[in-house]
N, C-alpha and C positions, 0 to 999 in steps of 0.2 A: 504494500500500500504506500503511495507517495503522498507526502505535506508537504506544503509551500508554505514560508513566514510571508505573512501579510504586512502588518504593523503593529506598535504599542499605540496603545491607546492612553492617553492622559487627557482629566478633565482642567478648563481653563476657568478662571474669573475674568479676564482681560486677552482677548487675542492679538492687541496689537501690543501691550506689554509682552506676551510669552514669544511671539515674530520677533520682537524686539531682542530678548535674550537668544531664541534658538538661531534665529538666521544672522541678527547683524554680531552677535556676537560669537558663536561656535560657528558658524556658515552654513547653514542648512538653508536649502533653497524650498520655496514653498511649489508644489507641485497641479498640485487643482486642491478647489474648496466647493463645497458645498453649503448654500444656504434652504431652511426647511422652514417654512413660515408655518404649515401644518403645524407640524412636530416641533416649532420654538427654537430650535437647535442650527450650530452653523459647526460646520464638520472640516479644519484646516491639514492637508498634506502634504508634510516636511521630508527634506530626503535630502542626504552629504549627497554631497556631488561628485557622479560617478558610482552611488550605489542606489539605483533604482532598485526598487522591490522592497527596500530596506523603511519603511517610511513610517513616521513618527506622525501620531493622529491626534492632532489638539481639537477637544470635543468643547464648545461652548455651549450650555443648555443656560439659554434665554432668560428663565424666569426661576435659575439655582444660584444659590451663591455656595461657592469653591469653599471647602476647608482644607487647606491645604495640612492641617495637622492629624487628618482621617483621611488618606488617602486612599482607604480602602483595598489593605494588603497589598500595595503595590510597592515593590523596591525601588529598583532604580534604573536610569538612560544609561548605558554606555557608550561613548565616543571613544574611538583609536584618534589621536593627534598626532602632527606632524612634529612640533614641537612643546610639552608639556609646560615646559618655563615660560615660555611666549602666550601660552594660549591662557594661563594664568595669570601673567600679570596683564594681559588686555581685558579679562575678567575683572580682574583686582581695580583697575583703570576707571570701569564702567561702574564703581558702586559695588561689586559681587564678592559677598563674603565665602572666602575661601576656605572651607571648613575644614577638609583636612589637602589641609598644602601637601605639595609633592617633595616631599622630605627626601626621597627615595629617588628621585628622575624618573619614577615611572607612571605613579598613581596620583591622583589628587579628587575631593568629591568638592562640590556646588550646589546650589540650590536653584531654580526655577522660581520663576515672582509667584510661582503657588505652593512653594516648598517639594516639587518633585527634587528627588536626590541625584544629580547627574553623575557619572564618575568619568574621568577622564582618564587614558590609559597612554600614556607612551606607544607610537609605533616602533617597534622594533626594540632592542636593549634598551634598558636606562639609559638616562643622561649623567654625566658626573655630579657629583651634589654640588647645589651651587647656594648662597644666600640670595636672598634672603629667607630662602625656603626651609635651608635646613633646620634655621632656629627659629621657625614660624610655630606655635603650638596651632591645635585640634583649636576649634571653635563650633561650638553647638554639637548640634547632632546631623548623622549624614545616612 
């Protein structure tokens, strides 16, 4: 029997705040959207460029408001980067607290303006440890 990954699904509060952190700042390109006036709901589809199929599904339901501290057993986004120090401090740059900084040159997690936990992964080996990373602590939870 064959399966295809579709997407994840995440609920939004604001879609132009969550575009704002997924595309202008990781780069994900928004790929079609769906608005349902029936159904109240606006259906946004995110995808790294160069991996179609892979797409990240920002659900806006119209008349819900987001908690983003019940996110209803969901973990977390993962992104592979090209550079973790770089993609961090354009993070850090924008407001985005870095919750667990990439101490290591490989891992680092973020948060989403609705508290999804993103983790960001080094491509390929680590990078050599650099500051101000190494002696950045944990902040919150991720």
């Amino acid at each position: 029997m064959k399966i295809n990954y579709l997407h994840t699904m995440v609920r939004v509060s604001d879609i132009e705040a969550s575009k704002a952190f997924y595309c202008a700042l990781l780069g994900l390109t928004e790929t079609r959207r769906t608005e349902n006036a029936q159904g109240r709901y606006t259906l946004v589809f995110l995808t790294a460029p160069g991996e179609g199929g892979a797409d990240l599904e920002l659900t806006y339901n119209w008349d819900e408001k987001v908690d983003g501290a019940s996110a209803r057993n969901f973990g977390h986004l993962a992104y592979a980067v090209e550079n973790i120090y770089e993609m961090c401090a354009r993070l850090q740059a924008a407001g985005v607290t870095i919750n667990r900084p990439p101490r290591d040159g490989r891992m680092a997690f973020v948060k989403s303006p609705d508290g999804i936990s993103v983790e960001l992964l080094q491509m390929g080996p680590a990078l050599p440890a650099a500051e101000p990373w190494v002696s950045m602590g944990n902040t919150g939870s991720w």
